[in-house]
Backbone as a chain_set.jsonl record, in Angstrom:
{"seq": "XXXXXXXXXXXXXXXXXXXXXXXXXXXXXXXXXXXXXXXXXXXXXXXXXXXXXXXXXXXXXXXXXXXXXXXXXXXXXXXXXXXXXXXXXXXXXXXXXXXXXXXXXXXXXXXXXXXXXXXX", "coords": {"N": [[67.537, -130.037, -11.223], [68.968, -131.753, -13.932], [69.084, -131.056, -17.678], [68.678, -132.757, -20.407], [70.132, -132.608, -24.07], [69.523, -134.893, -26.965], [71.333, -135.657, -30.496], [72.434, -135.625, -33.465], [72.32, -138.448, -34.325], [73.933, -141.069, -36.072], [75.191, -144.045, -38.255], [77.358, -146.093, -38.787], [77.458, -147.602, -40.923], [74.338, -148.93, -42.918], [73.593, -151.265, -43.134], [74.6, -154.71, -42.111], [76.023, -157.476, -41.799], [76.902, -161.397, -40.341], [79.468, -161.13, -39.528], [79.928, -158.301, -38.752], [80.759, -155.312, -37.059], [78.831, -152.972, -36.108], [78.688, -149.384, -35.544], [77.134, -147.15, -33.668], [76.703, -143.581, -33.374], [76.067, -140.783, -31.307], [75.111, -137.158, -30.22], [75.135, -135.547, -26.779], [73.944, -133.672, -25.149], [74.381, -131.512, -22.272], [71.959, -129.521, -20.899], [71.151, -127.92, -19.398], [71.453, -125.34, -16.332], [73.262, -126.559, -14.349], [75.284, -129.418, -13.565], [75.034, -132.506, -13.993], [73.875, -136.191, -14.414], [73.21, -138.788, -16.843], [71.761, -141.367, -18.0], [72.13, -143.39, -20.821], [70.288, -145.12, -22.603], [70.447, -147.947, -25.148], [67.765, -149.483, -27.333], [66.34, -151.914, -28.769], [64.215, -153.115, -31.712], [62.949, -155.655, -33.536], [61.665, -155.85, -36.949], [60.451, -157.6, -38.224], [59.837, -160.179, -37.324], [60.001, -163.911, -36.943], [58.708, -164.798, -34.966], [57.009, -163.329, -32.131], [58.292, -160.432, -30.723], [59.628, -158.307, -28.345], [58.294, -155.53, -28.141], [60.142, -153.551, -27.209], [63.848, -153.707, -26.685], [66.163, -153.365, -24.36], [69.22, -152.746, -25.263], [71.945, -151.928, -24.368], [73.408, -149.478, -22.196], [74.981, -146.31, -20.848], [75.689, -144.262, -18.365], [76.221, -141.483, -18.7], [78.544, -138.305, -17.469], [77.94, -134.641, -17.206], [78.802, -131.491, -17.636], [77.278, -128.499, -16.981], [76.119, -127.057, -20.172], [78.169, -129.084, -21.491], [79.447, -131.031, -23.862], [78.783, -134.484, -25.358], [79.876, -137.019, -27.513], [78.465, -139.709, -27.928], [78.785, -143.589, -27.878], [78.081, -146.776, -29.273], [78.225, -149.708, -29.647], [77.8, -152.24, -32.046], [76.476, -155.683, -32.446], [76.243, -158.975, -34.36], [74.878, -160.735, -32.724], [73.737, -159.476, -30.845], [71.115, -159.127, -31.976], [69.982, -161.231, -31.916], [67.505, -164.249, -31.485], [65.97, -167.13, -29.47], [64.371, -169.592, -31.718], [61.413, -170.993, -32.514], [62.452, -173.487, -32.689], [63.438, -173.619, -30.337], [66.426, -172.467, -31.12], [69.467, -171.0, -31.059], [68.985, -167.772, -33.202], [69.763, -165.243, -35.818], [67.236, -163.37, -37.253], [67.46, -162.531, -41.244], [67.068, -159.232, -41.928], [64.673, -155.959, -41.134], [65.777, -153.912, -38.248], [64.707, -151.845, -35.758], [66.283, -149.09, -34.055], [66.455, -146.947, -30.792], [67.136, -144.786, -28.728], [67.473, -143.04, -26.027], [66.223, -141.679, -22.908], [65.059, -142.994, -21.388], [62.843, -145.946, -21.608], [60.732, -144.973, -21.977], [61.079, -142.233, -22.795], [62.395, -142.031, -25.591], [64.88, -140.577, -27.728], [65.609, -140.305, -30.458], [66.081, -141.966, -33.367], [66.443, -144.691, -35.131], [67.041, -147.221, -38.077], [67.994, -150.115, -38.986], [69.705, -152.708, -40.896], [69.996, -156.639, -41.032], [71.691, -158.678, -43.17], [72.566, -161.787, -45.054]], "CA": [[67.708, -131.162, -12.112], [69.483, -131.412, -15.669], [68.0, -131.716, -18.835], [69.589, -132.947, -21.92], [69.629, -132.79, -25.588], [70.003, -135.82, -27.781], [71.065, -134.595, -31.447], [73.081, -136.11, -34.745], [72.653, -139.747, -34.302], [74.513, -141.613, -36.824], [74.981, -144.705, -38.167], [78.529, -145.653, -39.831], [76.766, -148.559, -41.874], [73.037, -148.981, -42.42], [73.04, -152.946, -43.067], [75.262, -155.735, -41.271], [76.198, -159.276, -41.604], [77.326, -161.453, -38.84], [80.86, -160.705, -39.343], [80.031, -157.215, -38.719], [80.06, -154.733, -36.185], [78.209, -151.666, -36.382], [79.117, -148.161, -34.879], [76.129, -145.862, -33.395], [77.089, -142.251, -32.216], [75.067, -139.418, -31.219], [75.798, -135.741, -29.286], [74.856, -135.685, -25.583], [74.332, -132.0, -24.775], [73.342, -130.764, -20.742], [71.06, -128.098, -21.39], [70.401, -127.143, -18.245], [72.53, -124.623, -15.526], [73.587, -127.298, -13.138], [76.147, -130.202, -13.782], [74.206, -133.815, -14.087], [74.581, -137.558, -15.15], [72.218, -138.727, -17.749], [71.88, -142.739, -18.487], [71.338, -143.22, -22.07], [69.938, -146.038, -23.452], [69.899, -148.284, -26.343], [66.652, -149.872, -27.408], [65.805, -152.496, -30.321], [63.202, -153.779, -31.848], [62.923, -156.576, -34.438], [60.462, -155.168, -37.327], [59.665, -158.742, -39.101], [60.821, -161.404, -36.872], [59.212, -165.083, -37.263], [57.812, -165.109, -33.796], [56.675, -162.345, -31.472], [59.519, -159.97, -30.223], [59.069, -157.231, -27.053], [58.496, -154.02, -28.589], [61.507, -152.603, -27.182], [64.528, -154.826, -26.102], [67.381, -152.772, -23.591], [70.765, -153.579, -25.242], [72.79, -151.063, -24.078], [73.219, -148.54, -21.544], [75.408, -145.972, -20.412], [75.971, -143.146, -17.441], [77.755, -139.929, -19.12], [78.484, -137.045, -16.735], [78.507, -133.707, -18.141], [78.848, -129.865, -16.782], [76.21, -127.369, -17.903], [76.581, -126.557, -21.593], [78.826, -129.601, -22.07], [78.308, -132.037, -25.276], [79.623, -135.804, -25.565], [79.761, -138.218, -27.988], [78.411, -141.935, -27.437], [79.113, -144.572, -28.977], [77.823, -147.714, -29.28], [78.909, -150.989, -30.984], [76.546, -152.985, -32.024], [77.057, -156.887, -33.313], [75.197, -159.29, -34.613], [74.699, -161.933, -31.441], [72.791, -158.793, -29.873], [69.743, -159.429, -32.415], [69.889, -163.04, -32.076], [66.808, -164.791, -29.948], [65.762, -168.445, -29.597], [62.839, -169.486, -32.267], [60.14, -171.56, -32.256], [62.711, -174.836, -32.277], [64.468, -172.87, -29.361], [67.764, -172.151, -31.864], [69.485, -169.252, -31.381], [68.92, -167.086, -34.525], [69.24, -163.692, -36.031], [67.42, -163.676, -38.915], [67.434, -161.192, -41.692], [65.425, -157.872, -41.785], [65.007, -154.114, -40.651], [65.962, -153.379, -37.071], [64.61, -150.282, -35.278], [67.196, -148.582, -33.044], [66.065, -146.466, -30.124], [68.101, -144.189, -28.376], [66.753, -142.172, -25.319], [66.679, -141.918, -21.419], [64.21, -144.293, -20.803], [62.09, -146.828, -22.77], [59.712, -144.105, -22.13], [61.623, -141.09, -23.045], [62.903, -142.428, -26.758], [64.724, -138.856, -28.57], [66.764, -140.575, -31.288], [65.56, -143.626, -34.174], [66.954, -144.965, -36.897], [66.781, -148.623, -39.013], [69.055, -150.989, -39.444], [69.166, -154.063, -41.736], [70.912, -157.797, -40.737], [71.264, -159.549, -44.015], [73.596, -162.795, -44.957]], "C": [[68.297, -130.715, -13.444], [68.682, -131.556, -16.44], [68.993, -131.814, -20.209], [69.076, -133.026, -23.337], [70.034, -133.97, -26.342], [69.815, -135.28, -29.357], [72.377, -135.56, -32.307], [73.417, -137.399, -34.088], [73.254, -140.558, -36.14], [75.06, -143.101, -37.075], [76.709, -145.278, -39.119], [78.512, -146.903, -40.748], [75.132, -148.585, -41.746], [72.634, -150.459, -42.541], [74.49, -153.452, -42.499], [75.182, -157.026, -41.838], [76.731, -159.834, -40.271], [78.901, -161.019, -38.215], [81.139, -159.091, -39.396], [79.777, -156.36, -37.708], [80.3, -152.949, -36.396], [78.317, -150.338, -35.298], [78.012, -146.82, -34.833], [76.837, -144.909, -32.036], [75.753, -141.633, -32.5], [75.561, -138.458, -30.003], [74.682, -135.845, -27.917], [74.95, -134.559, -25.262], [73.393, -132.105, -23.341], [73.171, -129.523, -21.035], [70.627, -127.173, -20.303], [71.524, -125.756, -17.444], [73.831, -125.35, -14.659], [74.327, -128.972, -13.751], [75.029, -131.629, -13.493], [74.649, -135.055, -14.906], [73.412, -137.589, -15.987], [72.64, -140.387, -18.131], [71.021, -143.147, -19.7], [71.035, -144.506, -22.266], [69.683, -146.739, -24.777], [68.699, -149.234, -26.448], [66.942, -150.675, -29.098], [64.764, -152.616, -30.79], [63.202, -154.641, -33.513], [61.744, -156.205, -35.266], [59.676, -156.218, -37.856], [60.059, -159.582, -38.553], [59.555, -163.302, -36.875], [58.152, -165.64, -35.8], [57.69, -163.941, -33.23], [57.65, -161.704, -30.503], [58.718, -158.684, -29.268], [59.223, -156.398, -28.224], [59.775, -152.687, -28.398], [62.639, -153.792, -26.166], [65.708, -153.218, -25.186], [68.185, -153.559, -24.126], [72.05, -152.623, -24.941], [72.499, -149.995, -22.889], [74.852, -147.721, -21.095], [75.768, -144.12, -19.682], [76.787, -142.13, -18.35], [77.037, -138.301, -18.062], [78.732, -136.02, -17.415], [78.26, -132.384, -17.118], [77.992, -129.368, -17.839], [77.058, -127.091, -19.353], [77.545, -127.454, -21.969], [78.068, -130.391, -23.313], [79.688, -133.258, -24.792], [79.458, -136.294, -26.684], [79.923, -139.008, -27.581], [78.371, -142.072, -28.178], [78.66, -145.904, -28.193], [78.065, -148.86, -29.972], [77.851, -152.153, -30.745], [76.691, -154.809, -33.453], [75.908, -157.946, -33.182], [74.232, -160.126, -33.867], [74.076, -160.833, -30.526], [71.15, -158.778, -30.219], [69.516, -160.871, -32.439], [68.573, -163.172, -30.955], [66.902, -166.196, -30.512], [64.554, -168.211, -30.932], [62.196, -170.467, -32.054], [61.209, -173.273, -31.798], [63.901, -174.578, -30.789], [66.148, -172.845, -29.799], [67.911, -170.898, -31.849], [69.785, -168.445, -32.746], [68.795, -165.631, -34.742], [69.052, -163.905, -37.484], [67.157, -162.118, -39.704], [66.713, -160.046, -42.089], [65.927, -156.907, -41.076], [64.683, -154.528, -38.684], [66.062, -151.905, -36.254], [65.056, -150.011, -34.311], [66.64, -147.294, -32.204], [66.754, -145.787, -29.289], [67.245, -142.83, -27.328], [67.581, -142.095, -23.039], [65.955, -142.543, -20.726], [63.627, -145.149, -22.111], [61.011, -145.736, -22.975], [59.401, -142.923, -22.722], [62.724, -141.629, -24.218], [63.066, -140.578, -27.672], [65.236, -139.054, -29.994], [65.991, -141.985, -31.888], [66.148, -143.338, -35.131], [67.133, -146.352, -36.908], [68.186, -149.034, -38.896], [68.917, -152.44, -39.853], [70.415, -155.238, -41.532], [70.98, -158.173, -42.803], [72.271, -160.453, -44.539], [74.289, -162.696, -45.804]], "O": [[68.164, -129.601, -13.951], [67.598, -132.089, -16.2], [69.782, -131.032, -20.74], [67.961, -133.388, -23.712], [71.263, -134.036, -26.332], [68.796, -134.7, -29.73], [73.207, -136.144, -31.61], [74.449, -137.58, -33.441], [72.671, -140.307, -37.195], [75.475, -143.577, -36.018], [77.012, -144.645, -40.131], [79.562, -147.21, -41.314], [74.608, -148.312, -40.666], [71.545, -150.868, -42.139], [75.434, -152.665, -42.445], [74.147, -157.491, -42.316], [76.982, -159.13, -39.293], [79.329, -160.736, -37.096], [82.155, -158.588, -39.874], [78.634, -156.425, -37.256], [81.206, -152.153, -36.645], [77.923, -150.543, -34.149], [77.98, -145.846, -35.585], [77.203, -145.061, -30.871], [74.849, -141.772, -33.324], [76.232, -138.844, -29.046], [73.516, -136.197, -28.094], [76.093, -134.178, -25.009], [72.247, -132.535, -23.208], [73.977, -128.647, -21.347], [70.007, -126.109, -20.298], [72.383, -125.281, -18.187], [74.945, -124.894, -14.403], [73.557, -129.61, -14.469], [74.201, -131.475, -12.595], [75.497, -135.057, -15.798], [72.623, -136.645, -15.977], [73.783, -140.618, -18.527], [69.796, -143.252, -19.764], [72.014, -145.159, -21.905], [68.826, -146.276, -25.53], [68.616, -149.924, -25.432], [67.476, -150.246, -30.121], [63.97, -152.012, -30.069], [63.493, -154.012, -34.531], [60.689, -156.152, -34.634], [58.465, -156.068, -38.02], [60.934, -160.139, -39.216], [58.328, -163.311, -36.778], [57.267, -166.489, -35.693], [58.384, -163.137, -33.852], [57.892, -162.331, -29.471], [57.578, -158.252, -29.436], [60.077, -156.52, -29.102], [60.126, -151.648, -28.957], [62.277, -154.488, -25.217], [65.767, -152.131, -25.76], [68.223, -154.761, -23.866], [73.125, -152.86, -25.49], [71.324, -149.695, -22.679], [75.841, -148.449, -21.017], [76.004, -143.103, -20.333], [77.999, -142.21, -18.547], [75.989, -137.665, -17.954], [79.617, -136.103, -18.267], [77.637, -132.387, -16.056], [77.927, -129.624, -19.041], [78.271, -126.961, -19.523], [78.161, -126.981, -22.924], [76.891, -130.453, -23.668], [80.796, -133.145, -24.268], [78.403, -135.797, -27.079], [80.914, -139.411, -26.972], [78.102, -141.401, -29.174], [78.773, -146.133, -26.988], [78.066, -148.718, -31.194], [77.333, -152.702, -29.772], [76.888, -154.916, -34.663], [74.987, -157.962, -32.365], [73.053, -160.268, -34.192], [73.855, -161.208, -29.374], [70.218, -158.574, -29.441], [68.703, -161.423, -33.18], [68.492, -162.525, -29.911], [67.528, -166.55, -31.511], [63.98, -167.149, -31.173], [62.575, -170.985, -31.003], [60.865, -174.035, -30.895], [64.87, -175.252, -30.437], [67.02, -173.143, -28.983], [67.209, -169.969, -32.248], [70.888, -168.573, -33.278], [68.024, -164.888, -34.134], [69.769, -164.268, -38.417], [66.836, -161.039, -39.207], [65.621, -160.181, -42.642], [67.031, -156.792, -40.543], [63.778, -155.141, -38.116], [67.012, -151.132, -36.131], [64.501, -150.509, -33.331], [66.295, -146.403, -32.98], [67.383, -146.711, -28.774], [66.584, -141.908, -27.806], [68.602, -142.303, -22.384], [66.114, -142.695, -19.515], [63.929, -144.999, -23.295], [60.452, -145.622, -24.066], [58.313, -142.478, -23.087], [63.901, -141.677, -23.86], [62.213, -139.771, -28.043], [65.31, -138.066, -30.725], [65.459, -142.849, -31.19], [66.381, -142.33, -35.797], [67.392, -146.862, -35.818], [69.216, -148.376, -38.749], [68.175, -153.243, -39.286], [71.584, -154.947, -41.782], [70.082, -157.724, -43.515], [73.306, -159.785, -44.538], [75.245, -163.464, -45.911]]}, "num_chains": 1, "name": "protein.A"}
């Protein structure tokens, strides 16, 4: 089996509006001997939201193949109709506040966090 490193996540804004879309990288290193895929995941979570949000939302995913000792950069683009939910009058809304970004190989296996703020 492979094993990977997740390592300099980055953020190339730390707040957003809706007319904005936001650019998360981070390095994808196989650490192991043996050539392997690795399906990374992005993860949200809403830190103040007006009704009760999952603890971790899946908004992203993607497969990168790599050869022993390779590195990647991912990238992710991230806009504002991905923090949006319904609320209480079932309207879809993103409202404004800190958003915790999650970055791993499962919901379970989280290697990578960092914030991010909506605001109008």
């Amino acid at each position: 089996y492979s094993s990977f490193e997740y390592t300099d996540l980055q953020l190339h804004r730390t707040t957003f509006t809706s007319k904005d879309t936001v650019l998360l990288s981070f390095k994808l290193t196989n650490t192991s001997t043996v050539a392997g895929d690795e399906v990374v995941q992005l993860y949200t979570h809403d830190e103040l939201a007006s009704i009760a949000r999952p603890v971790k939302e899946l908004k992203g995913f993607q497969r990168v193949s790599l050869q022993p000792g390779e590195a990647k950069t991912v990238f992710f683009k991230l806009h504002a109709s991905m923090f949006a939910f319904p609320n209480e009058e079932m309207v879809e809304v993103t409202e404004p506040g800190a958003f915790r970004l999650m970055v791993g190989g499962s919901s379970k296996d989280i290697r990578l966090r960092t914030m991010l703020e909506y605001v109008r």
